[in-house]
C-alpha positions in Angstrom: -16.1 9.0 -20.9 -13.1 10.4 -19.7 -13.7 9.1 -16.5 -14.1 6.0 -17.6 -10.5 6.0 -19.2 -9.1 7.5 -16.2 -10.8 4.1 -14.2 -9.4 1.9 -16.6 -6.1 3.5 -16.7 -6.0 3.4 -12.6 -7.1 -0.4 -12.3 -4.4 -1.1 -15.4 -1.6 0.1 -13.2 -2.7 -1.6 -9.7 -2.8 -4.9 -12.0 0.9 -3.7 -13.5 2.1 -3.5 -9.5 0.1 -6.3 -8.2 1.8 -8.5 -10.6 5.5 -8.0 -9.1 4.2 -7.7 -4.9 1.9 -10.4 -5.0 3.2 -14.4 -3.9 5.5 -13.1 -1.7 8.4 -11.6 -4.3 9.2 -8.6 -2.2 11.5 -9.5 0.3 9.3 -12.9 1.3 6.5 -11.0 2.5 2.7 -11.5 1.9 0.8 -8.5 0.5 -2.9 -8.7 0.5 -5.1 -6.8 -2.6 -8.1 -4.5 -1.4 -7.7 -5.3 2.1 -10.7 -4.2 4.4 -9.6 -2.2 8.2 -12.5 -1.1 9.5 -14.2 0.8 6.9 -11.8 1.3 4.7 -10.0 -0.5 1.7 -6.6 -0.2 1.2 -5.1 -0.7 -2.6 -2.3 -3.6 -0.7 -1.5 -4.2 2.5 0.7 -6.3 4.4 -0.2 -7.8 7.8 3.3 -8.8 8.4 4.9 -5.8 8.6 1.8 -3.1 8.7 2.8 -1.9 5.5 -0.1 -0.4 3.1 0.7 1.0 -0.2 -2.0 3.4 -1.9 -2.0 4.0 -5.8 -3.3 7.7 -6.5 -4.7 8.7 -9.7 -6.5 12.7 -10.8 -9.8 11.1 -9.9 -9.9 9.9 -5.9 -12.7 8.6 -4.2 -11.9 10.9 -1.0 -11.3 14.7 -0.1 -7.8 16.2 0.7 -9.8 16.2 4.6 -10.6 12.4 4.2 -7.5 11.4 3.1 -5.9 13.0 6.2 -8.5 11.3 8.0 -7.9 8.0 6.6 -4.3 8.4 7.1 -4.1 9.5 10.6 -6.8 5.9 11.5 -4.1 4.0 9.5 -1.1 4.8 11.6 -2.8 5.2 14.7 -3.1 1.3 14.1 0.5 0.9 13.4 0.1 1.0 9.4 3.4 3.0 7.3 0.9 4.1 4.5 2.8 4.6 0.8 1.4 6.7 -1.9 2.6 6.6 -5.5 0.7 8.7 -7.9 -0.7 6.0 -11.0 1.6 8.0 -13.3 4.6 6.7 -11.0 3.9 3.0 -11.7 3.6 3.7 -15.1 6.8 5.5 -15.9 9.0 4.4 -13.0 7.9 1.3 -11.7 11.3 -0.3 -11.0 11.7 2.8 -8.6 8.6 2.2 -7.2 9.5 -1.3 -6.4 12.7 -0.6 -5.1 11.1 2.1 -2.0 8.3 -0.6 -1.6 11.4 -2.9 -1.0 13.3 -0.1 0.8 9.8 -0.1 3.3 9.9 -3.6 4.0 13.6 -4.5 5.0 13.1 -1.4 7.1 9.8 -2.4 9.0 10.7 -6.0 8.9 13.8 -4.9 10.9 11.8 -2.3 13.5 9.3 -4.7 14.0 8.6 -6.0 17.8 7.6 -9.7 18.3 4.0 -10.0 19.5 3.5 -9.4 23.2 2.6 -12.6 24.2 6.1 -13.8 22.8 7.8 -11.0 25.3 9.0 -12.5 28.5 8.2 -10.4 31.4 
C-alpha cells in the first residue's frame, strides 16, 4: 500500500515537471518523456543538447551500484544527467526549473556542430 502511494506520488510529480519542459518552453528546446538509450529509460531527455533529467523518489528501481553504472553509460555518450529528488519538484519546482534552464543555455552554448558540418 504504501508503495503504491509512494508510485503515485512519483508519477504525480514527473506529470507536475513534464507540464512546464514539454513543447519546447525551456529555452526552445525539445525534451522527450521516457526516452529509451540502449537499455535504459531516462525520466526526460533532450537530444538537442544531451541533456537528461532524472526524478528520484525513496523507492528506485536501481542499486546505489547501478545507478553509478547507468550514469557513467550516460556520459560516456555525451549525456549531462540531472537528478532532483521527487520531494524537490514538489516544494521547489520554480528552482528546479530555473537549474534545468541554467543546463540548457549552458550546453546549448558548449555544444559543437555535428562533424559532418566541420570543414576540414
Amino acid at each position: 500500500m504504501l508503495c503504491d502511494q509512494h508510485n503515485a506520488l512519483r508519477l504525480q510529480q514527473k506529470a507536475k515537471l513534464w507540464s512546464y519542459i514539454r513543447k519546447e518552453q525551456i529555452c526552445g528546446v525539445k525534451f522527450r518523456r521516457q526516452y529509451v538509450i540502449e537499455r535504459f529509460i531516462t525520466d526526460f531527455c533532450s537530444l538537442e543538447t544531451r541533456l537528461i533529467i532524472e526524478l528520484d523518489g525513496s523507492i528506485h528501481q536501481y542499486t546505489q551500484a547501478e545507478d553509478w553504472i547507468r550514469q557513467a553509460f550516460l556520459e560516456s555518450l555525451g549525456f549531462e544527467v540531472l537528478h532532483f529528488p521527487n520531494v524537490e519538484v514538489f516544494n521547489n519546482l520554480f528552482a528546479v526549473l530555473d537549474l534545468i534552464e541554467e543546463a540548457v543555455t549552458r550546453r546549448k552554448s558548449n555544444l559543437l556542430p555535428p562533424k559532418d558540418l566541420l570543414l576540414p
